[in-house]
N, C-alpha and C positions, 0 to 999 in steps of 0.2 A: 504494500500500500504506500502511496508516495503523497507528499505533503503537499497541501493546497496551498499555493504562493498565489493571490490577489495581483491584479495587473492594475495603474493607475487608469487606464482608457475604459478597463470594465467595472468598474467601480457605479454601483447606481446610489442617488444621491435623494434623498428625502428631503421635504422641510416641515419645521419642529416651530411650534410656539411655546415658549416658555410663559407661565404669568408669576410674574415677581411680588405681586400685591400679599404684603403681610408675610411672606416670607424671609430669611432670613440673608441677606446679600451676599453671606460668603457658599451659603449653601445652591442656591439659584446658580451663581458662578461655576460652581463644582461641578454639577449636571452638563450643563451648555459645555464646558472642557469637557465633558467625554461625551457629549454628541457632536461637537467639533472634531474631537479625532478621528471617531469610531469605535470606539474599545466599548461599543454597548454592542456588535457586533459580531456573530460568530468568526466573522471571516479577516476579523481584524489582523493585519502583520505592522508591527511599528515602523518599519521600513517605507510603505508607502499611505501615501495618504487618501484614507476611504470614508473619513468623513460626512458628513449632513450639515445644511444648513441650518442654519439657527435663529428664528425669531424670538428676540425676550422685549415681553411687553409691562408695562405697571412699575418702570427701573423707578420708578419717583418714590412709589407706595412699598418698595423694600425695606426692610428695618436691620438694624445693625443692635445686635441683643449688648446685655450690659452698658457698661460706661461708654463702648467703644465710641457712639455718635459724640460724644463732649471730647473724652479722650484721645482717642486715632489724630493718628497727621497724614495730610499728604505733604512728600517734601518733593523739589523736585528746582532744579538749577539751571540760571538762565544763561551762563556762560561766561558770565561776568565772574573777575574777582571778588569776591563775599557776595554773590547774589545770589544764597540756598533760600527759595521761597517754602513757607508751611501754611496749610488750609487747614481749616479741622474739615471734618469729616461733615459737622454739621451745617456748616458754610457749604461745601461740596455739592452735597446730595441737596442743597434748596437750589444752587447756582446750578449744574451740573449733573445731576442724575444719571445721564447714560454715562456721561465720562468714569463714575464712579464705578458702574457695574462691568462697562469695556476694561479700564483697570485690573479688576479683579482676576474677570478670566483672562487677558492677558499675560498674568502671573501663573495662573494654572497651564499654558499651554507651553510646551517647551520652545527653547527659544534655537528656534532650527528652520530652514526652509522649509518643510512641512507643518509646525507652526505659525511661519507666518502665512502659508498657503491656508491654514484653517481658520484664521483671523478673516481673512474674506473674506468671507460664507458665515459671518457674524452680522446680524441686523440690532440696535437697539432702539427701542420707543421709549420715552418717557411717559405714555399714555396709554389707553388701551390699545389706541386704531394702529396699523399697521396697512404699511402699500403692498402687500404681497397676496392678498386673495385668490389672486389667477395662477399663484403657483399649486391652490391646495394643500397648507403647512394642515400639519396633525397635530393635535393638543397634547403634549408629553404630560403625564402625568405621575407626581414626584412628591 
C-alpha cells in the first residue's frame, strides 16, 4: 500500500464562515488557522498547501476573557529610533477589530510560503454581512 501524497492543483477548496460574536478571540483565531491550512483534513501533508477559505464574521463582538482587554498591548515599531508604538487591546478592538483578529491568526499560521499563501484565502468582517454569498461558505460550527 503506498502513501497518499496531495498535489497543490488537486486540492479542492471550501468556504467557511466563522461567527466570532461572544466568543472568545484567541479561540475563533485557532479554528480559522487550521481551516487555513487544512489539518481538519484527512488528506492533509504539511508540505503542501490544501487549505479552505475562510470567512470570520462579528471580529467587533469577540471578547478577550480576563484582564486581557485592559491589560494586552499591541506593540509594534515604526522605524524610527525610539519609535516602539503600544495600543491596548481595548483601544484596538473599538479602533480596529479585524486588524485584531487578522493578528491573531497571523500568529497561528507558520511563517512560511505556505502560510503566507493561506493568509489569502482569509476574509475578515467587523459585522455580520459579508461579500461572498455566491461563493456558498458553510457555517463551521465550533
Amino acid at each position: 500500500m503506498s502513501t497518499f501524497m496531495p498535489k497543490a492543483g488537486e486540492v479542492a477548496r471550501k468556504w467557511y464562515v466563522l461567527d466570532a460574536a461572544g466568543k472568545p478571540l484567541g479561540r475563533v483565531a485557532a479554528e480559522a488557522a487550521v481551516l487555513l491550512r487544512g489539518k481538519h483534513k484527512p488528506e492533509f501533508a504539511p508540505h503542501v498547501d490544501c487549505g479552505d477559505h475562510v470567512i470570520v464574521i462579528n471580529a467587533e463582538k469577540a471578547v478577550l476573557t480576563g484582564n486581557k482587554l485592559n491589560q494586552k498591548m499591541y506593540y509594534h515599531h515604526t522605524g524610527y529610533i525610539g519609535n516602539m508604538k503600544k495600543v491596548k487591546y481595548s483601544t484596538l478592538m473599538n479602533a480596529k477589530p479585524t486588524f485584531a483578529m487578522e493578528k491573531a491568526i497571523k500568529g497561528m499560521i507558520p511563517d512560511s510560503v505556505i502560510g503566507r499563501e493561506a493568509l489569502t484565502r482569509l476574509r475578515v468582517y467587523a459585522g455580520a454581512e459579508h461579500l461572498h454569498a455566491a461563493q456558498k461558505p458553510e457555517e463551521w460550527a465550533f
